[in-house]
Every structure is written in C-alpha cells, then in structure tokens.
C-alpha positions in Angstrom: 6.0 21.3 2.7 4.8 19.4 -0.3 1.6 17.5 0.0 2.2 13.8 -0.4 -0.2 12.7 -2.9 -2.3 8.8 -2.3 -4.6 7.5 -4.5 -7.7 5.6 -1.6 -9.4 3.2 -2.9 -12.6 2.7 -0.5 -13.7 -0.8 -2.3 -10.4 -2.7 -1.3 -9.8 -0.1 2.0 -6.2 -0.7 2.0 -4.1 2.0 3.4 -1.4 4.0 1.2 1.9 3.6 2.3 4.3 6.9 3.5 7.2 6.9 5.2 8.3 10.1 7.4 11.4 11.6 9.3 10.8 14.0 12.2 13.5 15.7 13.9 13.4 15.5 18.0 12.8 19.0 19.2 11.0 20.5 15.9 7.6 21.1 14.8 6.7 18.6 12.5 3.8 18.4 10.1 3.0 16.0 7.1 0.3 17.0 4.5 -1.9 15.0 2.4 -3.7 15.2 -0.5 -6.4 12.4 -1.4 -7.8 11.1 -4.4 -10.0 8.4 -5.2 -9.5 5.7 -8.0 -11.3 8.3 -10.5 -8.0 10.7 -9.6 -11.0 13.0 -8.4 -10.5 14.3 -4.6 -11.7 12.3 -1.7 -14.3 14.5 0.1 -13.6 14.4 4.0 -16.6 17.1 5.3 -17.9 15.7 7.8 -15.6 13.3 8.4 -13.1 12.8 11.6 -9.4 12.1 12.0 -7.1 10.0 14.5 -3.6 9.0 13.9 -0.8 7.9 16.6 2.8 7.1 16.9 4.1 3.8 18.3 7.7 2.6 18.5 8.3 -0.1 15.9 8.7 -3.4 17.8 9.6 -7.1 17.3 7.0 -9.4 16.7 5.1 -10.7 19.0 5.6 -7.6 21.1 3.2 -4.9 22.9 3.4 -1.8 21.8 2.0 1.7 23.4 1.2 5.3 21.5 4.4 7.5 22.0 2.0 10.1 20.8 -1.0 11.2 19.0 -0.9 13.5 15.8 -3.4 16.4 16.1 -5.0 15.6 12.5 -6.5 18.3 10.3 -8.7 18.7 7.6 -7.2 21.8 5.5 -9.8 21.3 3.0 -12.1 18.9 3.3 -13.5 18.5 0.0 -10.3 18.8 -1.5 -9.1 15.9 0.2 -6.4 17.6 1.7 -5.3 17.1 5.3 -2.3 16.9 7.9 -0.9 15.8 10.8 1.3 17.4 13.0 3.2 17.6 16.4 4.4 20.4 18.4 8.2 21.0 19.0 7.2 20.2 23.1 5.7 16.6 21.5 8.6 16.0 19.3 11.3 16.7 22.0 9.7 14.1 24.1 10.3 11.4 21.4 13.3 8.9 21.3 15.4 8.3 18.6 14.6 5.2 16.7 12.0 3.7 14.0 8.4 4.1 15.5 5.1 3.5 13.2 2.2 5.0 12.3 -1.3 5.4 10.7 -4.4 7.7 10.1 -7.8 6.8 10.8 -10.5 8.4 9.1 -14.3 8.2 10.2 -18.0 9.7 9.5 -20.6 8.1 11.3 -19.9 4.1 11.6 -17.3 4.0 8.7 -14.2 3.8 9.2 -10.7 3.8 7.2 -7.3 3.9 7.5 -6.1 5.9 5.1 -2.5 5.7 5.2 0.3 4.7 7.6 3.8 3.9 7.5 7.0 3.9 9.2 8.5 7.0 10.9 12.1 7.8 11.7 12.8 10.4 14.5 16.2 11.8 14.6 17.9 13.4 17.5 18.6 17.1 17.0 22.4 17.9 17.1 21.6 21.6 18.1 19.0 23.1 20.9 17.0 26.1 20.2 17.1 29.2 22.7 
C-alpha cells in the first residue's frame, strides 16, 4: 500500500486530514509518510503513537473507541509510520462511518497528527 504523504506543521499543530475504507473481516493497515513545512521528514525517534476508532455520531452525542489501531513507527526518522488492525479487530466492526485520529507524543508534547473519517464496509465473502 502506498504511503499517504502529509505535510505537519508543528507551529499551527493542526492535524492533516485522510479519509480511509477498511473492509469488515480484513487486515487493514494505513501508512504514512511525514514531512514538515521544509518538505524535510518529521523525525519520530523517540516519539510514541496512539490512534482509535469511534463511530461517527450526531452532535451533541457520546461516543466510545470501537477500537484502537496498533500504531507503528516503520522508520522513525523518516517520518514514516502506520496503523493497522487485525482481520479478528476488523470483523468485530459495524458497517457505517466511524472517525479517527493519531496522537503523537515524546515526553510532555503532544500532537495529533492526522485524523479523519473512516468507512468500514461489510465483506460480501468469508474466508476459510
């Protein structure tokens, strides 16, 4: 899978914006690649990651984690990282619009990186 490229910019600190599509039943993963306002890569050593899944409510609404990504750093100083479920985690989901977003964090610092809206789609077919 492609990495989808944002641009962070840590003096503002507003998150990028990417939509995904994961398929009930499958493994998903999503990889990033970040760069800073100098188009140079964001260096995450050191750095943390958290990043859940909520169905997308009304306003005014509560809302609960349907899940939580596992989030990894595939290179660090590259920028580069993804999150992913497991097929098991995936299954588990209901169809629907649901919404998202990646926390990032070394020491008392924290951003959030990107988030966005995700659509899970039932699977039409079951694997042995």
């Amino acid at each position: 899978m492609a990495d989808k490229r944002i641009t962070f910019d840590v003096t503002s600190g507003t998150p990028s914006s990417v939509n995904l599509t994961i398929n009930t039943g499958a493994t998903f993963t999503a990889n990033f690649a970040v760069v800073n306002t100098s188009n140079s890569a964001f260096n995450f050593s050191g750095w943390t990651g958290s990043s859940q899944i909520a169905k997308s409510v009304s306003i005014g609404s509560s809302s609960y984690a349907a899940a939580t990504f596992n989030v990894g750093f595939t290179s660090a100083a590259g920028g580069k990282f993804n999150i992913s479920l497991g097929s098991t985690q995936t299954r588990s989901l209901k169809e629907g619009r649901y919404v998202y977003d990646v926390l990032v964090s070394s020491g008392s610092t924290v951003y959030r990186i990107v988030e966005g809206n995700i659509l899970v789609k039932p699977g039409i077919s079951s694997a042995p």
